[in-house]
N, C-alpha and C positions, 0 to 999 in steps of 0.2 A: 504494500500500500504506500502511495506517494504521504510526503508531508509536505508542508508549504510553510515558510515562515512570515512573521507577521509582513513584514515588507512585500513578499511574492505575494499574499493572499490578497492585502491592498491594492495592488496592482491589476490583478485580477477579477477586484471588486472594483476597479476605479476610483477608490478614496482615499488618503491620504493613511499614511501611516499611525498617524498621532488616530485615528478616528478606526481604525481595525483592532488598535492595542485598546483604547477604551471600549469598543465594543468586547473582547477577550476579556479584559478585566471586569465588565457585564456581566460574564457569564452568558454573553449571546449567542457567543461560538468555543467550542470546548477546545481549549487546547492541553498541550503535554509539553512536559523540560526532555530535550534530550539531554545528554550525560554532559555535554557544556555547560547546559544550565537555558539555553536558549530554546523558548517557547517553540511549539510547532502546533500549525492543525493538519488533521488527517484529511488527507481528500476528499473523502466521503463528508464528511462535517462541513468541510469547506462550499463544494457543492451543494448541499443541501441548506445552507446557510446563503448561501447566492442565488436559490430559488425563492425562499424565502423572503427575504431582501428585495427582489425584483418585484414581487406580488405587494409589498408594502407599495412601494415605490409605483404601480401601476394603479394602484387605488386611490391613491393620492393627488393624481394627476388630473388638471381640468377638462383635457381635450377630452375628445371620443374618436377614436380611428380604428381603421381594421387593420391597419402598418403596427406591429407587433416590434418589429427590432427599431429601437427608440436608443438616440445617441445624445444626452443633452450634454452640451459645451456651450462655447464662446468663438462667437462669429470672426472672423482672423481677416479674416479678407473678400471684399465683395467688388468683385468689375463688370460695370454698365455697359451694353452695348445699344446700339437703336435699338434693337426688339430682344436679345436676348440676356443675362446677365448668367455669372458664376458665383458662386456664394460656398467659402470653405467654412468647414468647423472646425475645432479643434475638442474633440470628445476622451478627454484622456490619451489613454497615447495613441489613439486612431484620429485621421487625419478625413473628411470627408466633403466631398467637392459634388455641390449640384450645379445642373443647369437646368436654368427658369427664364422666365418671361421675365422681361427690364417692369413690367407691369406688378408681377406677383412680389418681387421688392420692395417694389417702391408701397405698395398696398403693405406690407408686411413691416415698413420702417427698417427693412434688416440694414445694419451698420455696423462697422468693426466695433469689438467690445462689448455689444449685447450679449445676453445670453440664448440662446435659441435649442433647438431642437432638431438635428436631424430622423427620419424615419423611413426606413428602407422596407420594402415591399417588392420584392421579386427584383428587378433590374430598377428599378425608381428606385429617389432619393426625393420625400416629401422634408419641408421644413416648415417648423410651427414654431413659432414666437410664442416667447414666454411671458 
């Protein structure tokens, strides 16, 4: 059985380190000392604590979509064209680049440094302002 330590779990969870150990010290996610002394969780606990975690996290959420794989970051880069525009996120350490309507922008207010939303759904790349 794999183990992950608190920094890989974070990473994996998309959240900082400081915010995995206080969940661990929670008691949200069960961990163990290997003979170091350094904390680990077991994959299984891990996994099943990142389904978990997601279900919170999708309950919580205002929108309504049928786009299932949801990337929320901070918009990095948006260029206009006459009709079409690109709009990157930065979601953790994934990187995600749509193309839209110079319209659906400009409707959407998206600007470097908001926080936004991408949502992928087969080959699309939907984005929802937060």
């Amino acid at each position: 059985m794999q183990s992950y330590t608190i920094g890989q779990a974070a990473r994996l969870l998309g959240v900082s380190s400081d915010t995995a150990r206080r969940w661990a010290d929670a008691g949200r996610v069960a961990t163990h000392r290997e003979e170091g002394g350094r904390r680990l969780i077991d994959g299984r606990d891990l996994a099943a604590f990142s389904v978990e975690i997601a279900q919170v996290g999708s309950e919580d959420d205002a929108s309504y979509t049928s786009a299932r794989n949801a990337f929320p970051g901070i918009v990095t880069a948006v260029k206009l064209g006459d009709v079409a525009a690109q709009v990157e996120i930065q979601a953790g350490p994934h990187r995600l680049v749509s193309l839209l309507t110079r319209e659906a922008v400009e409707e959407l207010g998206l600007e470097v440094g908001m926080q936004a939303t991408a949502r992928v759904k087969s080959t699309s790349v939907h984005i929802d302002r937060m």
